[in-house]
C-alpha positions in Angstrom: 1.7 11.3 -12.3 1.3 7.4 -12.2 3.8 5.1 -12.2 3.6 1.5 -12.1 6.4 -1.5 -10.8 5.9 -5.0 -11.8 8.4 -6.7 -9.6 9.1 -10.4 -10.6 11.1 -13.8 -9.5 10.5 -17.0 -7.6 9.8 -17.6 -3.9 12.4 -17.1 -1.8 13.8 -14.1 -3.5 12.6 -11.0 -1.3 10.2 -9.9 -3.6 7.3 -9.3 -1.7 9.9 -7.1 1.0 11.1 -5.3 -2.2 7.2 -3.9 -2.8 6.6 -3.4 0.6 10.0 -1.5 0.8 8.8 0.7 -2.6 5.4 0.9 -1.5 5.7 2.3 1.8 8.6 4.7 0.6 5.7 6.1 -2.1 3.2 6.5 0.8 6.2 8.3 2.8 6.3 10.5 -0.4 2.8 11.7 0.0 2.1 9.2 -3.3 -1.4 7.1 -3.1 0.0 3.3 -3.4 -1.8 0.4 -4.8 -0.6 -3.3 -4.9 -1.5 -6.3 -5.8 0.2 -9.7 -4.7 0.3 -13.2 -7.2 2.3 -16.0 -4.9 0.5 -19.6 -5.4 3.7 -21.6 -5.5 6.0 -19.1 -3.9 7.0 -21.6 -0.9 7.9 -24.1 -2.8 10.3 -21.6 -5.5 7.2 -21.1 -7.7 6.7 -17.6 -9.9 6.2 -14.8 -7.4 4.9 -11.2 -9.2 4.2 -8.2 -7.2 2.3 -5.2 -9.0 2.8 -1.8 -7.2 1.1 1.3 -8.6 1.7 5.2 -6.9 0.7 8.6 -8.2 -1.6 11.5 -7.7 -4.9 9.5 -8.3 -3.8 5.4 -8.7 -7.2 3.3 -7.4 -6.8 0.3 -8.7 -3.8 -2.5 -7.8 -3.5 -3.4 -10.9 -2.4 -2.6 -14.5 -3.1 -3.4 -18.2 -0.2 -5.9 -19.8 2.2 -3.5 -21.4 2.1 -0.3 -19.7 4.8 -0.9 -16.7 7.4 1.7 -16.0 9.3 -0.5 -14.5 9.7 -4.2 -14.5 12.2 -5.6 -11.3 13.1 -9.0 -12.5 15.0 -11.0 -9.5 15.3 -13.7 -11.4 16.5 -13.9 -15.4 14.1 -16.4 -16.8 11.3 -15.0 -15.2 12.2 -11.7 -15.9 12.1 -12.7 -19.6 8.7 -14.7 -19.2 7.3 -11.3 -17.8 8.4 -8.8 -20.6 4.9 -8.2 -22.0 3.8 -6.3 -18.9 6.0 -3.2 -19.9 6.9 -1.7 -23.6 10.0 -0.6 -25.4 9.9 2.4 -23.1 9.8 0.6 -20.1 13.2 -0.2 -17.8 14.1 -3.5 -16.9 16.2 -4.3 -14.2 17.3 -7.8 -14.6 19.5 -9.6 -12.1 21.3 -12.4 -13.8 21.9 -15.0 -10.9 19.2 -17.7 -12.0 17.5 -19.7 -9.2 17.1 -23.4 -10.9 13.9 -24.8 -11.2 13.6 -28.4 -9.7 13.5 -30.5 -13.0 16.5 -28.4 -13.9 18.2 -29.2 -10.4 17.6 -32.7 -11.5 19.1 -33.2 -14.9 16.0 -33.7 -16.1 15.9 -30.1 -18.0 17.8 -27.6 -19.4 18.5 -23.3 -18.3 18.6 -21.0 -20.8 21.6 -19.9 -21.2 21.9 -16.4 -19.4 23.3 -14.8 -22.6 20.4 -15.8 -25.0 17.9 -14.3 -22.1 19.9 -10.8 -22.1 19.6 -10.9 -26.1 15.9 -11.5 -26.0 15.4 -9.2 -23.4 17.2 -6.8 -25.4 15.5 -7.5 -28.4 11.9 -6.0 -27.3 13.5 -3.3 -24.3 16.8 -1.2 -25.4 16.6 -0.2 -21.2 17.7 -3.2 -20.0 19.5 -3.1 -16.9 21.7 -6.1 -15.8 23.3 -6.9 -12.5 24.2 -9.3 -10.8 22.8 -8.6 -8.1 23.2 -12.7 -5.6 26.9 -12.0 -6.8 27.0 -8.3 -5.3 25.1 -9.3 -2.1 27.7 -12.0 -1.7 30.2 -9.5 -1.5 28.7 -7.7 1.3 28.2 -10.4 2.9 25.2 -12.7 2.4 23.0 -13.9 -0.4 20.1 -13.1 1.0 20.3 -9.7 0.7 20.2 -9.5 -3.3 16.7 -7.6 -2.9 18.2 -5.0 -0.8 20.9 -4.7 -3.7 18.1 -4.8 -6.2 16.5 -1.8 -4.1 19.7 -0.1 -4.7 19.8 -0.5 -8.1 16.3 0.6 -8.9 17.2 3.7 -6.7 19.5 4.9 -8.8 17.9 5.0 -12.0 17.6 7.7 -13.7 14.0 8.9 -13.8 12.7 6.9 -10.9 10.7 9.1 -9.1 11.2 7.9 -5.3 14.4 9.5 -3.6 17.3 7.0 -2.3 17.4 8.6 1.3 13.4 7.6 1.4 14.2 4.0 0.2 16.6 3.4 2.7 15.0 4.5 5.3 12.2 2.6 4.2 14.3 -0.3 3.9 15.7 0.1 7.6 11.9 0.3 8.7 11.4 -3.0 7.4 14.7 -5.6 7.8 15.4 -7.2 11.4 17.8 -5.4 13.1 20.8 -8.2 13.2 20.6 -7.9 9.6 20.3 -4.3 9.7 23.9 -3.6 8.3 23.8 -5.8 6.0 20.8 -5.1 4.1 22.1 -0.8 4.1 25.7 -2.1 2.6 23.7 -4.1 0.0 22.1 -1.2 -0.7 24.7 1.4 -1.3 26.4 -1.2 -3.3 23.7 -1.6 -5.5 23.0 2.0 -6.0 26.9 2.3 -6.6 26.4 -0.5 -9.5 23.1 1.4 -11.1 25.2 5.0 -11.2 28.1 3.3 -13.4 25.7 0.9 -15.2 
């Protein structure tokens, strides 16, 4: 068994958290883990993309465009712009709080509008997965914690061969402990969202 996660957004986001979360979970799981790490402009809310790979016999950190089990898209644009590293088989998890861009911020561009990006996401994936996952971390409590709802999410999806207890524990492994709580209710509630999704 291989299995491969591209995990996309912008800086800022918890991404790189998110893979270490999923990678050390996979080691936890007796799983060899491989990842690789692409952050140039992350400080400054630039294109962040994480590629973890786990199996019986994964070497390499990365993977061919097109053959992702999984693409974690934190942010919606992004996710969109990173399509071609799964297939039709693929699952997306999309969250679909956008984080603007700067030129946007400033009038001087145009967003997408979130609708269009869930019908072209649609149009090349039919396992598209949408949350909103800023609005769900909101709710328990802080924004920040939209990767530990994201977690969640991926946790409960069908197929996805790491077990939730792992994750969390994981996840507890790997948060400061004053936001301990916070990050394990974002959790639940994102695994809550995934099994009625």
């Amino acid at each position: 068994m291989k299995y491969t996660v591209q995990i996309v957004g912008v800086g800022g986001q918890g991404v790189l958290l998110a893979s270490m979360v999923l990678g050390n979970a996979a080691m936890k799981e007796g799983y060899k883990v491989a990842m690789s790490e692409v952050h140039g402009m992350a400080q400054r809310g630039g294109s962040v993309l994480c590629t973890l790979r786990f199996g019986d016999d994964v070497i390499s950190p990365l993977e061919a465009k097109g053959n992702a089990d999984l693409i974690m898209g934190f942010e919606p644009a992004e996710t969109c712009r990173n399509l071609p590293l799964g297939n039709k088989n693929s699952v997306v998890v999309m969250n679909l709080d956008p984080v603007y861009p700067s030129m946007v911020a400033a009038g001087m561009e145009e967003y997408p509008k979130i609708k269009d990006l869930i019908a072209s996401a649609k149009k090349v994936n039919d396992n598209v997965v949408t949350v909103e996952a800023t609005s769900i971390a909101l709710k328990a409590g802080k924004a920040v914690v939209a990767n530990a709802v994201m977690i969640g999410v991926v946790a409960g999806i069908k197929g996805f061969p790491l077990k939730k207890d792992v994750l969390r524990e994981t996840l507890k492994e790997n948060v400061p402990e004053k936001f301990l709580d916070l990050n394990l209710k974002a959790f639940e509630m994102g695994y809550e969202y995934s099994n009625k999704a």
